[in-house]
MDTraj code that builds the backbone (N, CA, C; nanometers):
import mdtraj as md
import numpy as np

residues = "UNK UNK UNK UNK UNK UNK UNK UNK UNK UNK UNK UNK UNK UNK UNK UNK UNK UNK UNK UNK UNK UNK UNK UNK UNK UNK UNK UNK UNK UNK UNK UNK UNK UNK UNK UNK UNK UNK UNK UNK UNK UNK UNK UNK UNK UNK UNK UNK UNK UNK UNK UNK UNK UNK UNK UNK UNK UNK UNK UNK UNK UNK UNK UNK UNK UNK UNK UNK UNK UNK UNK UNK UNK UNK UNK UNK UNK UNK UNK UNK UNK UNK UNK UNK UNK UNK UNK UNK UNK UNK UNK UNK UNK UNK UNK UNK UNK UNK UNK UNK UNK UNK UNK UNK UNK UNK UNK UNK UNK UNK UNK UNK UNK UNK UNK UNK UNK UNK UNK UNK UNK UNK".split()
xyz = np.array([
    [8.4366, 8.0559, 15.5441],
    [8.2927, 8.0361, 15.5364],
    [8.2423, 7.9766, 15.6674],
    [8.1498, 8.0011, 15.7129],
    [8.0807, 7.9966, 15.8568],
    [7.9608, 7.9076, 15.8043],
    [7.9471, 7.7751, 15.8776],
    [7.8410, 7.6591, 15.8745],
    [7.7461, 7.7419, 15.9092],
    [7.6143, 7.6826, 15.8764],
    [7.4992, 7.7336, 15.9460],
    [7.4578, 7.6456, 16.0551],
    [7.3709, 7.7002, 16.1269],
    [7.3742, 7.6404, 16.2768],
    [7.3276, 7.4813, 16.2355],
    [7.1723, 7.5202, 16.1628],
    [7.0845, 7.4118, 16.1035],
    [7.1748, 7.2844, 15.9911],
    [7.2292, 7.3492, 15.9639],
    [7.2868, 7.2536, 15.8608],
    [7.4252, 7.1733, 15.9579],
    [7.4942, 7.2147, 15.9919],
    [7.5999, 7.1621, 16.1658],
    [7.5031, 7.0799, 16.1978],
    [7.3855, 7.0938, 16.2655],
    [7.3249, 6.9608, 16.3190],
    [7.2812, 6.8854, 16.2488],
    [7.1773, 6.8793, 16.1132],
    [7.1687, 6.8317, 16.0229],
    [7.2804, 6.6802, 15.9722],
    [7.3863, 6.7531, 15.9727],
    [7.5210, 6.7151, 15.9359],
    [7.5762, 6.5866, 16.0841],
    [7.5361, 6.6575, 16.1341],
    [7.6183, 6.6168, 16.3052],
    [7.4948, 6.4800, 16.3281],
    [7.3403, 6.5128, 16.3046],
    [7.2902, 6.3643, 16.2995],
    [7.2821, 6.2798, 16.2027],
    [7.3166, 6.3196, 16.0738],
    [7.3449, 6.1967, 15.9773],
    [7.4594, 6.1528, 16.0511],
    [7.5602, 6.1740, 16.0907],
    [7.6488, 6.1138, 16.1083],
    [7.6459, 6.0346, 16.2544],
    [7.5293, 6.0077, 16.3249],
    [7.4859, 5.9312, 16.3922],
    [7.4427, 5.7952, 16.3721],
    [7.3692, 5.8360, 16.2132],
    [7.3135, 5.6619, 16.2048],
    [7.3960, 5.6580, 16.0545],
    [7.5201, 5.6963, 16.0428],
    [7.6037, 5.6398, 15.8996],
    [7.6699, 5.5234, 15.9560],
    [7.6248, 5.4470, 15.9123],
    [7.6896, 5.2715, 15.9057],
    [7.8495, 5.3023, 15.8472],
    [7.8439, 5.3925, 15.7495],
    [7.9794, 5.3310, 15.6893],
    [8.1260, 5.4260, 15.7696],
    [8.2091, 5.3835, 15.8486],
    [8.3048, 5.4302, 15.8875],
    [8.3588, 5.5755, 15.8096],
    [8.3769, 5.5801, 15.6633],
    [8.4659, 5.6587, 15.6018],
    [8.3578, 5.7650, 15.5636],
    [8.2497, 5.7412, 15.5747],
    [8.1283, 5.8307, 15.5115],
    [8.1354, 5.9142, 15.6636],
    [8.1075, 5.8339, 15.7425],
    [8.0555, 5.9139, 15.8908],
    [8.1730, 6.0357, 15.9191],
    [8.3400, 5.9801, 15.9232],
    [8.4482, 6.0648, 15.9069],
    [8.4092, 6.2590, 15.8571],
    [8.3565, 6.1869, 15.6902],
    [8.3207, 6.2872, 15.6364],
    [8.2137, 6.3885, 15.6968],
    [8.0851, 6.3612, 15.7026],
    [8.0199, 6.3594, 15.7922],
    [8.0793, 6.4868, 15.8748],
    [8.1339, 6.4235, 16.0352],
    [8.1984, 6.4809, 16.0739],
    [8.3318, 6.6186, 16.0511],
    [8.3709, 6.5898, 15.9473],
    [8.4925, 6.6900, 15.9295],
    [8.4198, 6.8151, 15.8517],
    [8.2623, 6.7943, 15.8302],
    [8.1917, 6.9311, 15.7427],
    [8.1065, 6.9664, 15.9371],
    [8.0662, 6.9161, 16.0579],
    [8.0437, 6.9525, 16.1222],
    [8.0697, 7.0113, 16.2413],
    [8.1996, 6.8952, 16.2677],
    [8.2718, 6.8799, 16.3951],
    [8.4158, 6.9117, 16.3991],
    [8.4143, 7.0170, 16.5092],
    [8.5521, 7.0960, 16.5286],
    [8.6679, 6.9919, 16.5519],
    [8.8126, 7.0350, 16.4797],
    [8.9035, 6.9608, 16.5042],
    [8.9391, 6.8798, 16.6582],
    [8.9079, 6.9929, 16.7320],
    [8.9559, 6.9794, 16.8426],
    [8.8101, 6.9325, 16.9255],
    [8.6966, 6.9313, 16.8764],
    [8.5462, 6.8674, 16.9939],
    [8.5571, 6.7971, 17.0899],
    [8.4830, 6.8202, 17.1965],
    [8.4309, 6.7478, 17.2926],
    [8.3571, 6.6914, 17.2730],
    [8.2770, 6.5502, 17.2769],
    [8.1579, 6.5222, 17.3571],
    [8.1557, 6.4341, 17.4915],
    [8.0731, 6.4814, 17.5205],
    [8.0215, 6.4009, 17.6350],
    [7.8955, 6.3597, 17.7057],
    [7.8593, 6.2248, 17.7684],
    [7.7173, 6.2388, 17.8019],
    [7.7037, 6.0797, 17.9131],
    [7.6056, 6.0503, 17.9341],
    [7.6170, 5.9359, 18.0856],
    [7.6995, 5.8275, 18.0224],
    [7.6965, 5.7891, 17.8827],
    [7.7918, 5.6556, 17.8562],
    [7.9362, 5.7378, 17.8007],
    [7.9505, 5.7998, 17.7740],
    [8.1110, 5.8308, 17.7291],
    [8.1325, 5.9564, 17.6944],
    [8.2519, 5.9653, 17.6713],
    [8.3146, 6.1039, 17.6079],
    [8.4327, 6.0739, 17.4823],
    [8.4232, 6.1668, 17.4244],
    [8.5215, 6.1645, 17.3167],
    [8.5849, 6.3550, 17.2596],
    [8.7233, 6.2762, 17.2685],
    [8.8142, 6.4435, 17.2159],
    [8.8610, 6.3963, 17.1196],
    [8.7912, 6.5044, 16.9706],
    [8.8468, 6.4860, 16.8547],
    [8.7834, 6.4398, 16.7842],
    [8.7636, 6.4499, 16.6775],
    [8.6674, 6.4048, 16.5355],
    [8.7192, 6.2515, 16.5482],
    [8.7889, 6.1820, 16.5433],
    [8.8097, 6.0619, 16.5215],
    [8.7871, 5.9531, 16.6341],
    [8.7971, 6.0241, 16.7869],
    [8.7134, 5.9465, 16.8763],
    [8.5778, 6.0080, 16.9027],
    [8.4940, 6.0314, 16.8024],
    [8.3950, 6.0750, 16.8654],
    [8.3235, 6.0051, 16.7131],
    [8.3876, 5.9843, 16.6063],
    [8.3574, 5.8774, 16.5452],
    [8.3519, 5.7446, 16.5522],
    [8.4574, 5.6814, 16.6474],
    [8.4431, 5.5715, 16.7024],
    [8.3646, 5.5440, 16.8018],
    [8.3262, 5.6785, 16.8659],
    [8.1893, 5.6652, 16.9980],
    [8.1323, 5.6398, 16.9090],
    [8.0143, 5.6950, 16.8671],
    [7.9245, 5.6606, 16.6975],
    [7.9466, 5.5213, 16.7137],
    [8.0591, 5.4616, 16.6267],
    [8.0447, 5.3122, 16.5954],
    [8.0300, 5.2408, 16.6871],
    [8.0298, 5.3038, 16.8572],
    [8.0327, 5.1788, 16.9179],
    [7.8621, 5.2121, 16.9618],
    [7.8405, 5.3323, 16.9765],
    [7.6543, 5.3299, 16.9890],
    [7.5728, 5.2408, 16.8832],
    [7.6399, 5.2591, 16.7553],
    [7.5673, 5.1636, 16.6620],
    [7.5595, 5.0090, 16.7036],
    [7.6757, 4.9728, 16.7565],
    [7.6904, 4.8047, 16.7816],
    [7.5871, 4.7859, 16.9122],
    [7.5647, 4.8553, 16.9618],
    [7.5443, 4.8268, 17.0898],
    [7.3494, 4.8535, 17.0511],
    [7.3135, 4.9490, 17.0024],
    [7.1795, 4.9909, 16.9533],
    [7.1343, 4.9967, 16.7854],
    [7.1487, 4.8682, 16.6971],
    [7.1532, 4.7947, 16.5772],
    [6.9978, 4.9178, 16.5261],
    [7.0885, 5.0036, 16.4505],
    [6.9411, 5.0532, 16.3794],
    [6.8822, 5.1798, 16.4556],
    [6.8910, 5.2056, 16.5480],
    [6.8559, 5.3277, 16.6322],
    [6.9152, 5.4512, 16.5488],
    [6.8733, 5.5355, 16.5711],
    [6.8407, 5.7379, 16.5442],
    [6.8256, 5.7939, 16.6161],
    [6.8612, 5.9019, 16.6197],
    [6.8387, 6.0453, 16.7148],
    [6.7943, 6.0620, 16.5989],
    [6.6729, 6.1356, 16.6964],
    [6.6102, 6.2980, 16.6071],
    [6.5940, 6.3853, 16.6565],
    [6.6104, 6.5151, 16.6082],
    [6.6174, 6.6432, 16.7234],
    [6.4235, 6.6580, 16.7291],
    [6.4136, 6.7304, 16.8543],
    [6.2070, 6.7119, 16.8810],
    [6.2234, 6.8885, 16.9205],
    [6.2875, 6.9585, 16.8799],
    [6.2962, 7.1286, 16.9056],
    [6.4265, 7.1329, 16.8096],
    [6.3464, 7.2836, 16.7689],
    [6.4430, 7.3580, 16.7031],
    [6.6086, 7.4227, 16.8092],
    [6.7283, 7.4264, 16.7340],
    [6.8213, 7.4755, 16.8770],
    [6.8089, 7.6323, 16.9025],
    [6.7903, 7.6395, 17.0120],
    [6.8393, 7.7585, 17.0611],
    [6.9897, 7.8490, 17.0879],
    [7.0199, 7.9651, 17.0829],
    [7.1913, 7.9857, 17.0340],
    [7.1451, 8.1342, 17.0232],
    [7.2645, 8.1353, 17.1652],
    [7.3359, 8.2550, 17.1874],
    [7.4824, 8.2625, 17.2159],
    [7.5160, 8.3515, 17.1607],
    [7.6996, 8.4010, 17.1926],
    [7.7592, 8.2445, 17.1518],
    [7.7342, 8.1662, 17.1101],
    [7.8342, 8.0391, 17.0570],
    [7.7636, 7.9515, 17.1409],
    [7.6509, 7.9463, 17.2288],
    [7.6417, 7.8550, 17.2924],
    [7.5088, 7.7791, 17.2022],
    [7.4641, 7.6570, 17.2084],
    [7.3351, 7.6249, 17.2012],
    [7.3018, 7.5106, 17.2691],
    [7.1166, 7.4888, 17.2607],
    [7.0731, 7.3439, 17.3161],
    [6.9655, 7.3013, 17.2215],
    [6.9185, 7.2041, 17.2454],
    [6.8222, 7.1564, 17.1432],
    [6.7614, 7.0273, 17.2080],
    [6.6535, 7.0243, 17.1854],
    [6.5898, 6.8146, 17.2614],
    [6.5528, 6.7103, 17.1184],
    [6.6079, 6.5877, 17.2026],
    [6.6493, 6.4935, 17.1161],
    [6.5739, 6.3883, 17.1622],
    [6.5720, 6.2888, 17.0823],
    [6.4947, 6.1458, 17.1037],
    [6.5747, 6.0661, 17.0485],
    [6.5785, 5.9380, 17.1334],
    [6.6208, 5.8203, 17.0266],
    [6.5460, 5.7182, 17.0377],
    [6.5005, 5.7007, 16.8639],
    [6.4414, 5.5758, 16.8527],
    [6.4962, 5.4387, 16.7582],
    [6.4361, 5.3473, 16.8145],
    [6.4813, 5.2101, 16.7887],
    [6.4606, 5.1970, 16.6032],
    [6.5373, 5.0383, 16.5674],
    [6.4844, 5.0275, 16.4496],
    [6.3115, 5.0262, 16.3997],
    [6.2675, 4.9838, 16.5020],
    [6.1158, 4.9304, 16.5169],
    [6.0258, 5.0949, 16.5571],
    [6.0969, 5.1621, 16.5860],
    [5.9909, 5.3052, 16.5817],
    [5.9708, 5.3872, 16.7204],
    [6.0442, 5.2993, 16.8305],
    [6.0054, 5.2993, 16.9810],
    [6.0891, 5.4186, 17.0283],
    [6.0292, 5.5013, 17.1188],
    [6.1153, 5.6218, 17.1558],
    [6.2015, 5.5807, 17.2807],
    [6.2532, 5.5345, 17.2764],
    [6.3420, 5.4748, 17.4373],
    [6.4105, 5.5375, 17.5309],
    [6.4360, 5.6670, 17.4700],
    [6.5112, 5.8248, 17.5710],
    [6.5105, 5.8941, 17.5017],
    [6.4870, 5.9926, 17.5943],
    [6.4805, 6.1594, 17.5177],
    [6.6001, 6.2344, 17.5648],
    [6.6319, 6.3603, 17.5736],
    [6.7546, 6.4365, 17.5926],
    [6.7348, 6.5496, 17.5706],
    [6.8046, 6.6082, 17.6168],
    [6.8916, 6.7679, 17.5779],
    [7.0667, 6.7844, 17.5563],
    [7.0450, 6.8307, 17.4388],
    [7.2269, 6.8354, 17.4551],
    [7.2290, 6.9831, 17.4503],
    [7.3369, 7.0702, 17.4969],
    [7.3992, 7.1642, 17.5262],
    [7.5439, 7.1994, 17.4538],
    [7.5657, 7.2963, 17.4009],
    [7.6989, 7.2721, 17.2953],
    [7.7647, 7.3907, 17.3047],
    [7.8504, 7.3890, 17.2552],
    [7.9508, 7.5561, 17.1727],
    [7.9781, 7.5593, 17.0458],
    [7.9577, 7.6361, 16.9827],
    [7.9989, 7.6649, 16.8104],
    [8.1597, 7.6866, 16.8303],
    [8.2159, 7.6351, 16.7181],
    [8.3309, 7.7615, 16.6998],
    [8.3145, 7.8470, 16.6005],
    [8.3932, 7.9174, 16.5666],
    [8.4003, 8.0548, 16.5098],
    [8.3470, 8.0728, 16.3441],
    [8.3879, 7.9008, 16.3216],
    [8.3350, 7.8337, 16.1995],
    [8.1950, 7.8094, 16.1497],
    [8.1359, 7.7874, 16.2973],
    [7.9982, 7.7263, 16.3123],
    [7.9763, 7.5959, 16.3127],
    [8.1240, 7.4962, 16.3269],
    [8.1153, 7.3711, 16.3230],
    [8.1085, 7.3666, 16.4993],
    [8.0381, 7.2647, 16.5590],
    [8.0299, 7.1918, 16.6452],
    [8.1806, 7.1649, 16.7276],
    [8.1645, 7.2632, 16.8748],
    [8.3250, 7.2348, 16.9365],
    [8.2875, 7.1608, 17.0489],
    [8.1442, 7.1709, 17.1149],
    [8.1436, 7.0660, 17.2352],
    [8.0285, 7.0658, 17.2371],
    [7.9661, 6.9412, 17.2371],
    [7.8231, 6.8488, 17.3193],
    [7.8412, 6.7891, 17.4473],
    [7.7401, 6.8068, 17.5285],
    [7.7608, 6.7531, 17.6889],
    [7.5788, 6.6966, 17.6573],
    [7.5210, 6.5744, 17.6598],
    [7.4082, 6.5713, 17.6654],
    [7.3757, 6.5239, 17.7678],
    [7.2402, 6.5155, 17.8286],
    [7.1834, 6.4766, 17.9237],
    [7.0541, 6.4079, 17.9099],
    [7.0484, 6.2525, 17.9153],
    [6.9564, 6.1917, 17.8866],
    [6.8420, 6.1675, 18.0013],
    [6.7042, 6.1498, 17.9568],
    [6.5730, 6.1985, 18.0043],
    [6.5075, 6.3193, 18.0122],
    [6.3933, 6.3440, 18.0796],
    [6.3175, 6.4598, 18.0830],
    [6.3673, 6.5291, 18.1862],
    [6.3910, 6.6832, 18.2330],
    [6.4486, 6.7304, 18.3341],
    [6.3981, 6.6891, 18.4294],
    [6.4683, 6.7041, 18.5293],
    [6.4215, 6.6210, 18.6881],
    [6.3231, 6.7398, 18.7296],
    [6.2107, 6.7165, 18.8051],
    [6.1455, 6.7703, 18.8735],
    [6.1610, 6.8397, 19.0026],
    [6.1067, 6.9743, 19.0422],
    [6.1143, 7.0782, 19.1172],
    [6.0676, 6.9627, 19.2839],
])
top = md.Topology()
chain = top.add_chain()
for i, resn in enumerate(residues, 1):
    res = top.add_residue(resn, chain, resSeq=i)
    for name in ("N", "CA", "C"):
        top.add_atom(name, md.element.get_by_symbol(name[0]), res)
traj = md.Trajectory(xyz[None], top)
């Protein structure tokens, strides 16, 4: 059975602001490829289980913060992108983004590379 694109991200940002370690896991193992990348200006992680512990350490560090995607993703041939925001507990938009990815064959999530702010100017 092949994830749907929408429901992979869906999936992939609850498991951004899940507080609970064993929930977020889950989370992850319905979105994120065994083998994933991410990466972006504060870190990288290979593998569902360090890329769950990235997660827990964004939470400690930003108490209450969310991503929300601000565009629908775009996706061709396995690739996609989509723009993101993160805001505080209090409502404040503090960076925006684009992440850039690959599906696998599944439709779960095999690599994020994001890039935080608005594109640089011409």
């Amino acid at each position: 059975m092949t994830l749907a694109l929408d429901e992979a991200l869906a999936t992939y940002g609850a498991a951004w602001v899940e507080p609970d370690a064993d929930k977020r896991r889950a989370l992850l193992e319905v979105c994120w490829s065994d083998d994933g990348h991410y990466m972006d200006p504060n870190g990288t992680a290979r593998g569902r289980d360090a890329l769950a512990d990235l997660i827990s350490e964004f939470q400690a560090q930003v108490p209450g913060a969310r991503i929300e995607l601000t565009s629908g993703a775009s996706v061709h041939n396995g690739r996609i992108y989509f723009n993101w925001q993160m805001v505080t507990a209090d409502g404040k938009v503090v960076v925006e983004g684009v992440d850039f990815g690959r599906l696998g064959e599944d439709g779960r999530l095999r690599e994020i590379v994001g890039f935080f702010g608005p594109p640089p100017g011409l």
